[in-house]
C-alpha beads as a LAMMPS data file, in Angstrom:
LAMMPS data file: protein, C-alpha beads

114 atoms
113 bonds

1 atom types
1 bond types

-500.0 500.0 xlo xhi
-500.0 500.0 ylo yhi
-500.0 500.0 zlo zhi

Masses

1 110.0

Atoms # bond

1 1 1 0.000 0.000 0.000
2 1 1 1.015 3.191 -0.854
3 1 1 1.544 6.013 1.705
4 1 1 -1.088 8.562 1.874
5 1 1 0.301 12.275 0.925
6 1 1 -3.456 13.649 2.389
7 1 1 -3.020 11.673 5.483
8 1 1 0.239 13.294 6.171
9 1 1 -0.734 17.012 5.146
10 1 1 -3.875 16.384 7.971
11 1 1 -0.797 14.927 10.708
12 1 1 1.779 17.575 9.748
13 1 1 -1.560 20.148 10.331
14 1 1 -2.145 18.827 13.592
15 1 1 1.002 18.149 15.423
16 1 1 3.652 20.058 13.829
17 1 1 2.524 22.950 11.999
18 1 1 2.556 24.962 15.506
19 1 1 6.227 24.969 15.750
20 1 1 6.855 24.031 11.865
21 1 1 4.435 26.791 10.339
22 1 1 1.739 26.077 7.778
23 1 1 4.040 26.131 5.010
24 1 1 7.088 23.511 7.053
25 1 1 8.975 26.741 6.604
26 1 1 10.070 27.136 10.564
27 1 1 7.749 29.600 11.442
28 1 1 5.184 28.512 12.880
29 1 1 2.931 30.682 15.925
30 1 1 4.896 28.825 18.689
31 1 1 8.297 29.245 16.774
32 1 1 8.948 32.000 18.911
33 1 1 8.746 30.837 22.271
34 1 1 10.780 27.622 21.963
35 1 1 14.633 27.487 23.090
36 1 1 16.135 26.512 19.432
37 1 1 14.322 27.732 16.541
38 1 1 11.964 24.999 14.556
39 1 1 13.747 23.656 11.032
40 1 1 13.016 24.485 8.040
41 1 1 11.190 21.213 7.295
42 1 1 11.430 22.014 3.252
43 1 1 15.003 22.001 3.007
44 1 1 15.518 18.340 4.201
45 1 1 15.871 16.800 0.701
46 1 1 18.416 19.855 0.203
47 1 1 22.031 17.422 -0.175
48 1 1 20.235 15.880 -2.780
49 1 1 17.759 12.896 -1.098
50 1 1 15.642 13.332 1.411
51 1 1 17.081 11.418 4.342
52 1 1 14.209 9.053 4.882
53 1 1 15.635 6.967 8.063
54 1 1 16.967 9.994 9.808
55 1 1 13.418 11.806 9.811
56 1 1 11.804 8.490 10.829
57 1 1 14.140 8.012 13.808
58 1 1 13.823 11.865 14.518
59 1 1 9.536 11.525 14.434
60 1 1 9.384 7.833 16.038
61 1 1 11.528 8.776 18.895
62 1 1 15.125 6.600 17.924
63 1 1 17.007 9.708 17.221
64 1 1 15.733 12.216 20.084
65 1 1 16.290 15.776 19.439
66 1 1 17.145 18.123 22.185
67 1 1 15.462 20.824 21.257
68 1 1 12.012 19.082 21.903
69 1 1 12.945 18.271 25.400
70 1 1 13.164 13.966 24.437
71 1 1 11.284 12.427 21.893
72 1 1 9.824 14.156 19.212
73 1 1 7.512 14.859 18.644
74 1 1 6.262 15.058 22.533
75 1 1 3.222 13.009 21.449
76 1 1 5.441 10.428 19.621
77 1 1 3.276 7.521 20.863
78 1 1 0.395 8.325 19.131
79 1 1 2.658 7.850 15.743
80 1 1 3.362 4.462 16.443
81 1 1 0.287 2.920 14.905
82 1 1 0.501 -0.473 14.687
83 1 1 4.145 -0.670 14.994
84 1 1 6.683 -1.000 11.627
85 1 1 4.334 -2.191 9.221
86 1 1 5.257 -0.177 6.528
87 1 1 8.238 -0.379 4.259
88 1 1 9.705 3.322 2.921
89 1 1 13.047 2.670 0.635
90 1 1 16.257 4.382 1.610
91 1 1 18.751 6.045 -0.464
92 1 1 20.150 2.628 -1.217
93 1 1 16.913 1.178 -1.790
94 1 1 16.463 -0.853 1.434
95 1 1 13.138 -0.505 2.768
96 1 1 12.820 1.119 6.036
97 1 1 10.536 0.095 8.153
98 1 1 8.342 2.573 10.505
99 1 1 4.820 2.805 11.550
100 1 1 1.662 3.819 8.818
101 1 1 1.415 7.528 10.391
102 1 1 5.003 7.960 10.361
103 1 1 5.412 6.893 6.520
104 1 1 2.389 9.242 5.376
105 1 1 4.112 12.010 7.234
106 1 1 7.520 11.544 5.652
107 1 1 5.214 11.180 2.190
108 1 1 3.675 14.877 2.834
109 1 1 6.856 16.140 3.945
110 1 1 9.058 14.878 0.716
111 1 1 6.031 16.539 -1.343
112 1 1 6.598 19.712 0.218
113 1 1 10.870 19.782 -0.471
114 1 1 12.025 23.042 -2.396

Bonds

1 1 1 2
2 1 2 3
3 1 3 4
4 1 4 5
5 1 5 6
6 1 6 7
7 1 7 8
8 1 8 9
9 1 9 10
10 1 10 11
11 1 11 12
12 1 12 13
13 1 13 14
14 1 14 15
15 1 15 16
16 1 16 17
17 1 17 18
18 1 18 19
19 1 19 20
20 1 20 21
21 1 21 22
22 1 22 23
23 1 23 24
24 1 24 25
25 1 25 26
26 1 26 27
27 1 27 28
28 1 28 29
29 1 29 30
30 1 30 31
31 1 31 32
32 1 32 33
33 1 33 34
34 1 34 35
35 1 35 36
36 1 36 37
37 1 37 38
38 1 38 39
39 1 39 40
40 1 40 41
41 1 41 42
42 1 42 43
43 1 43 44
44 1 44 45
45 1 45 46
46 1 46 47
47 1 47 48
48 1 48 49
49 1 49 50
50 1 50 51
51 1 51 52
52 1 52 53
53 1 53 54
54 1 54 55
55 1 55 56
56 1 56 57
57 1 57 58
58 1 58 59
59 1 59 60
60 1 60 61
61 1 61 62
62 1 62 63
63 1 63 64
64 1 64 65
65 1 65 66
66 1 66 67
67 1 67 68
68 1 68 69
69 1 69 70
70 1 70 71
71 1 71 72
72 1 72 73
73 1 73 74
74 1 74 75
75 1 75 76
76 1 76 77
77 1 77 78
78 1 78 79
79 1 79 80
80 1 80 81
81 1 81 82
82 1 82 83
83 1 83 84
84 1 84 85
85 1 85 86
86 1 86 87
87 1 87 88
88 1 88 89
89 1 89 90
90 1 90 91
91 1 91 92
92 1 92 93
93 1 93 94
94 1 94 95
95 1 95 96
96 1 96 97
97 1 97 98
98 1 98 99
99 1 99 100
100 1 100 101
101 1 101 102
102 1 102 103
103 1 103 104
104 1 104 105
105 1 105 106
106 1 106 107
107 1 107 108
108 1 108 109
109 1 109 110
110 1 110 111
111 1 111 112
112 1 112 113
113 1 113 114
């Protein structure tokens, strides 16, 4: 099954637009009262791919960020579904696996690359 670009525009809407702005740009209405400013979510795929397994491990909670105080996003557990039942391939082609919400959110966020 396919991941589900609409799916991720409505999870990117509702739990990181705030911080990430409307337009993944960094600007979102709580951009200015956090400690480091929000990325630029459209400039991931900016060395040339977009790094699929680092944003996975940044969303699902492997790769915690400071900035977001732990796991990111602070309501991780609600993005891990069913658990890794979805396959995403890498740069190299292997598949990656990660939970259905966190593949449709990777699927809105590569549509939305500069």
């Amino acid at each position: 099954m396919a991941q589900d670009i609409d799916a991720g525009a409505v999870l990117y809407r509702d739990f990181c637009a705030a911080c990430h702005g409307a337009t993944a740009k960094g600007d979102g209405t709580m951009a200015d009262l956090l400690r480091s400013p929000p990325s630029d979510l459209t400039k991931l795929a900016q060395a040339g791919e977009f790094p699929i397994l680092s944003v996975a491990e940044q969303i699902d909670g492997r790769r915690p960020r400071a900035a977001h105080g732990g796991d990111m996003p602070l309501f991780g557990r609600w993005f891990e579904g069913v658990g890794a039942d979805v396959a995403m391939a890498g740069a190299d082609g292997q598949p990656i696996l990660m939970s259905r919400p966190v593949a449709d959110l990777i699927a809105y966020l590569i549509s939305v690359q500069d």
